[in-house]
NUSE-304906 format. One line per 8 residues: number of its first residue (from 1); their letters; for each residue x, y, z of C-alpha. Coordinates in steps of 0.05 Angstrom, whole numbers, m for minus. Layout:
N
NUM> A> X Y Z ~ ...;
//
This chain:
256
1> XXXXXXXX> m76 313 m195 ~ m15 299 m152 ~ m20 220 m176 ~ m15 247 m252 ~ 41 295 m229 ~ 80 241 m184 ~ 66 182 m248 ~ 114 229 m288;
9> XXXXXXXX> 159 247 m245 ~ 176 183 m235 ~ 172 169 m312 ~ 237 221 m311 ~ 191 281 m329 ~ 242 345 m313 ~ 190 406 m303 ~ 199 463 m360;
17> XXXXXXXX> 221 523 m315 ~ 181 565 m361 ~ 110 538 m349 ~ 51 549 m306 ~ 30 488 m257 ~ m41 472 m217 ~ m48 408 m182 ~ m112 389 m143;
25> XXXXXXXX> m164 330 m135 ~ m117 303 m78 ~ m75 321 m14 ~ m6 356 m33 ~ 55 327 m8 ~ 115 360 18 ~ 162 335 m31 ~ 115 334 m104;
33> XXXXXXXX> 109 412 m74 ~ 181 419 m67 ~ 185 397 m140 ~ 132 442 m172 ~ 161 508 m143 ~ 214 497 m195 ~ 156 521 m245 ~ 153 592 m266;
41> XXXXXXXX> 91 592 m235 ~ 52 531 m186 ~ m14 530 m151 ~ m41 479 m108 ~ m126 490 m116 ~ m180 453 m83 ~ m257 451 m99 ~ m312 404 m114;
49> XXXXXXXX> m357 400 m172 ~ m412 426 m141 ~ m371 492 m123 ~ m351 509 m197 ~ m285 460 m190 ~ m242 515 m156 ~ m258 548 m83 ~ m186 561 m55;
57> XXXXXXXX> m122 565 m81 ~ m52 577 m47 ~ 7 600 m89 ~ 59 551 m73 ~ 124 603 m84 ~ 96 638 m17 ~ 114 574 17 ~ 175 597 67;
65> XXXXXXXX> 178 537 105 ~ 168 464 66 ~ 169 437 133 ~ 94 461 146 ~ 26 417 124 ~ 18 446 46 ~ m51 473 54 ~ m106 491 5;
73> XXXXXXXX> m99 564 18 ~ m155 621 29 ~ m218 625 m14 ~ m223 651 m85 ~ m263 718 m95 ~ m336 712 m93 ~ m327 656 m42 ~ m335 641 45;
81> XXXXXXXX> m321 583 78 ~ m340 560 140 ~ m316 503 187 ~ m368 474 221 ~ m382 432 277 ~ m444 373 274 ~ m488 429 299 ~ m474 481 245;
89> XXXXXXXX> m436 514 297 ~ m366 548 279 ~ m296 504 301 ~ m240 544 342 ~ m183 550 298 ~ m139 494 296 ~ m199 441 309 ~ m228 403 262;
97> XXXXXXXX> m291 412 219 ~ m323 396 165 ~ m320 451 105 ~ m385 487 78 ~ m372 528 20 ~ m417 592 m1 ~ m410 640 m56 ~ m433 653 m130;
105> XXXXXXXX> m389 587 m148 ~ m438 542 m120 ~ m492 506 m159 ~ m565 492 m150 ~ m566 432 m137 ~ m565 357 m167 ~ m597 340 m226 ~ m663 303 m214;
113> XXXXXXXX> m645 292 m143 ~ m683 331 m91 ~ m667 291 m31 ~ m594 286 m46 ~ m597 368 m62 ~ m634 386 3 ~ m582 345 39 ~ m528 382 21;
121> XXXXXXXX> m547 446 m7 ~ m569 481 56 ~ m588 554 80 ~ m535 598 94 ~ m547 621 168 ~ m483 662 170 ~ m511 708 115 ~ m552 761 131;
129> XXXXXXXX> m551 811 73 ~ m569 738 36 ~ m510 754 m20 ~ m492 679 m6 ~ m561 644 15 ~ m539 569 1 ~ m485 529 43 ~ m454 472 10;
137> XXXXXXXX> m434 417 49 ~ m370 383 27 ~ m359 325 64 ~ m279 340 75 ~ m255 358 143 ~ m218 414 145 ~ m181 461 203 ~ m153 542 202;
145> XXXXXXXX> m82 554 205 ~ m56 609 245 ~ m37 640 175 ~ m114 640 155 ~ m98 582 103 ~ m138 522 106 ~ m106 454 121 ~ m159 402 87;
153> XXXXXXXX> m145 322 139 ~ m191 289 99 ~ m262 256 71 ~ m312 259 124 ~ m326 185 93 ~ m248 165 105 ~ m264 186 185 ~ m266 108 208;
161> XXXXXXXX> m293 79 275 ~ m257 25 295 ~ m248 m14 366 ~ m299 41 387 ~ m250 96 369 ~ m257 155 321 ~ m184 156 269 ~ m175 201 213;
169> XXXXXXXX> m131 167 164 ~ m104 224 133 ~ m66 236 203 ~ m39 165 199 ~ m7 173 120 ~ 11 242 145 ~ 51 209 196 ~ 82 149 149;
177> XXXXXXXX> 102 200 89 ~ 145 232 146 ~ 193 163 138 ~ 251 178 95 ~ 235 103 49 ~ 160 119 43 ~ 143 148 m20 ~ 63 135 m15;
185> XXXXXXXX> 15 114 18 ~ m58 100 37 ~ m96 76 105 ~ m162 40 92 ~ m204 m7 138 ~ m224 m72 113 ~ m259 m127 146 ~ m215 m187 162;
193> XXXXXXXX> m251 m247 202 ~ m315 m206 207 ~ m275 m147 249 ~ m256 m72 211 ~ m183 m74 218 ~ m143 m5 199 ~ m93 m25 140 ~ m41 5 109;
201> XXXXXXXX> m20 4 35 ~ 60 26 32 ~ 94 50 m39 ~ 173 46 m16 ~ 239 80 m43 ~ 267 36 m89 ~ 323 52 m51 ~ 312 21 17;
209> XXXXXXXX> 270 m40 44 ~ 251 m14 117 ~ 219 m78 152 ~ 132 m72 167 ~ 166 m72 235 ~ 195 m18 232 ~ 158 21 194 ~ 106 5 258;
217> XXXXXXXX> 163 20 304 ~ 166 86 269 ~ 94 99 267 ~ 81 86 347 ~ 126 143 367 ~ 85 184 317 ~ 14 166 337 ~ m20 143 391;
225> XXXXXXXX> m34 56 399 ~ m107 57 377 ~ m85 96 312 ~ m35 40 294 ~ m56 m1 234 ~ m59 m84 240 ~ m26 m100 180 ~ 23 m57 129;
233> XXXXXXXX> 25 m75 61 ~ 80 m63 15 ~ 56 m46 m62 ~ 93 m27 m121 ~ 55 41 m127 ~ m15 64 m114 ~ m59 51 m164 ~ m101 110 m197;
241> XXXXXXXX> m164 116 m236 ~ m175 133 m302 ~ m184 210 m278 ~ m123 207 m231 ~ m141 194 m162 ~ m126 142 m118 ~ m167 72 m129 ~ m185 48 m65;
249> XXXXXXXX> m229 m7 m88 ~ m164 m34 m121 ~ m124 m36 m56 ~ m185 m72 m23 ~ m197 m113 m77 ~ m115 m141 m57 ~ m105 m211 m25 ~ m71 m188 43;
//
């Protein structure tokens, strides 16, 4: 995952020139992406469990421009994906949707579960030939490129309401990695006083010491006002689980 890659990195892990790298489980940043292309060979993948692990994959040497969103890339073979809107109904390119995944990679369902299976394993209505019959619904939002790449923004479950307003938080840390001290971070909403309040936890350069002030100076010119989280906390580093992502119940679990 990029937290397993990014923990040695900063350990002072120099990347053998003559290996083979995959990172997924997590967004890509800019700059861990930067650093694998000095592999032989590097591969940012994304997939799900229920989709055999791996349903795209973008071969990070094609990269021209590091200054573009790292995407997840175009399906594997075998595999379609479809961006959907609430109503099953494809997105424009460039809008946001939430990903369905088809193909001989996905599974039959959960174990002892049939609610939880018909909930998510769905007909394929785009299929007519029935080659792909079953839709899986990921729960990541997800939007084309003009490349035909896929750009994944985020868990479905991290799209918050707060103050009556819709906010993706992946667009918020997408906007705070973009500050030269910021070297990670994650936007959560927690209830303080009974009211969900949009929080962000801050890893910093070791350095420079920007001021929360500033760093919400920075942010406003980025985002618009309702996007703009109440507090910003500054941690040591993000914490992980045992498999490598990030652990959000930690950061919640933090006296702010």
């Amino acid at each position: 995952t990029p937290t397993t890659w990014k923990m040695l990195f900063d350990a002072g892990y120099h990347l053998d020139h003559s290996i083979k790298v995959v990172t997924g489980g997590e967004p890509l940043t800019k700059k861990l992406a930067s650093y694998l292309t000095k592999a032989y060979a590097a591969w940012n993948l994304y997939g799900l469990t229920e989709t055999s692990i791996c349903s795209t994959y973008l071969p990070l040497h094609q990269l021209k421009n590091m200054k573009l969103p790292i995407s997840i890339g175009k399906p594997i073979a075998n595999t379609k994906l479809y961006v959907l809107d609430r109503k099953l109904k494809p997105v424009p390119m460039g809008v946001v949707g939430e990903l369905y995944i088809a193909g001989m990679g996905v599974s039959k369902g959960y174990l002892r579960q049939k609610d939880l299976t018909e909930e998510r394993f769905i007909d394929n209505p785009f299929d007519i030939n029935k080659n792909y019959a079953t839709l899986y619904k990921s729960g990541d939002l997800v939007r084309w490129l003009p490349d035909g790449n896929l750009y994944f923004v985020g868990r479905a479950d991290r799209q918050f309401k707060v103050r009556g307003c819709r906010i993706e938080a992946g667009e918020i840390e997408s906007a705070l990695l973009q500050h030269v001290s910021v070297k990670d971070c994650v936007v959560l909403v927690k209830k303080i006083k009974a009211v969900d309040c949009l929080i962000a936890y801050i890893s910093l350069q070791t350095s420079s010491q920007p001021s929360t002030k500033a760093l919400r100076m920075f942010l406003a010119k980025k985002i618009p006002p309702y996007m703009l989280p109440k507090k910003f906390v500054l941690i040591d580093t993000v914490p992980s689980t045992l498999n490598g992502k990030i652990d959000t119940r930690a950061l919640l679990a933090l006296d702010i």
